[in-house]
N, C-alpha and C positions, 0 to 999 in steps of 0.2 A: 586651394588647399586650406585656407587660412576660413574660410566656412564650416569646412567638414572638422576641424577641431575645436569653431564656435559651436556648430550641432551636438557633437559629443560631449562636448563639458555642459550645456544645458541640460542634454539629458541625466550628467551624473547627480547635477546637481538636483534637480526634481527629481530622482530616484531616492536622494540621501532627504530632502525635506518629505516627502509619502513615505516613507520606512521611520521615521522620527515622531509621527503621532502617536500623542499620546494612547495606551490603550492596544494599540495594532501588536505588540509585540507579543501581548498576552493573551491574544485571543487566538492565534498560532502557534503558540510556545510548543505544543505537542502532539505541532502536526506531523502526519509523516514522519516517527523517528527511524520507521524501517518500511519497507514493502509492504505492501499485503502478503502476510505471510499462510500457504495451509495447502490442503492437499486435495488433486481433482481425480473424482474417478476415472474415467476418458485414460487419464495415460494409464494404468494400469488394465483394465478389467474394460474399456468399451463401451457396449450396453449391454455387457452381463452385470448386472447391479441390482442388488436385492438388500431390504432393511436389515439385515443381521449378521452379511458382511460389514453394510456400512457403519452397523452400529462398532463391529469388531477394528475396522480403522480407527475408529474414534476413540475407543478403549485403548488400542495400541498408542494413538498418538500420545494420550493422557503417559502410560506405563513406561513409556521409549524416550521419557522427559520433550518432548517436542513441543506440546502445550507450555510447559517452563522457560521454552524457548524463543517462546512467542507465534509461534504457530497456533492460527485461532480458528482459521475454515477447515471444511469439509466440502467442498463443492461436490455437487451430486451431477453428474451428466449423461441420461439416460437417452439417451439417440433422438432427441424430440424432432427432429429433421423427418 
């Protein structure tokens, strides 16, 4: 028993000395602050998908504030299978 709480504190400890370099904090600061956020054709429409719907989603997302919301895809999924 008296291992498995020697194991665990090493590990916390070289978790908190690699998260304490210099540098590392900033170079992840804004990673991932949310999901990938956006919208995929497939659930809606299938592979009925043509440019001028898609463009019309894309309009919509702008107009429906969703863009402002962090919503940034369009994934396109046209049956490539």
């Amino acid at each position: 028993m008296k291992h498995r709480f020697t194991s665990f504190g090493m590990m916390v400890v070289t978790l908190c000395l690699v998260s304490s370099v210099p540098g590392r904090a900033q170079k992840f600061e804004r990673l991932a602050l949310t999901p990938p956020m956006g919208w995929n054709s497939w659930n809606k429409f299938g592979c009925s998908v043509d440019e001028k719907m898609l463009r019309e989603i894309a309009d919509a997302m702008v107009s429906t504030g969703l863009k402002e919301a962090g919503y940034e895809y369009v994934v396109i999924d046209d049956c490539w299978h």
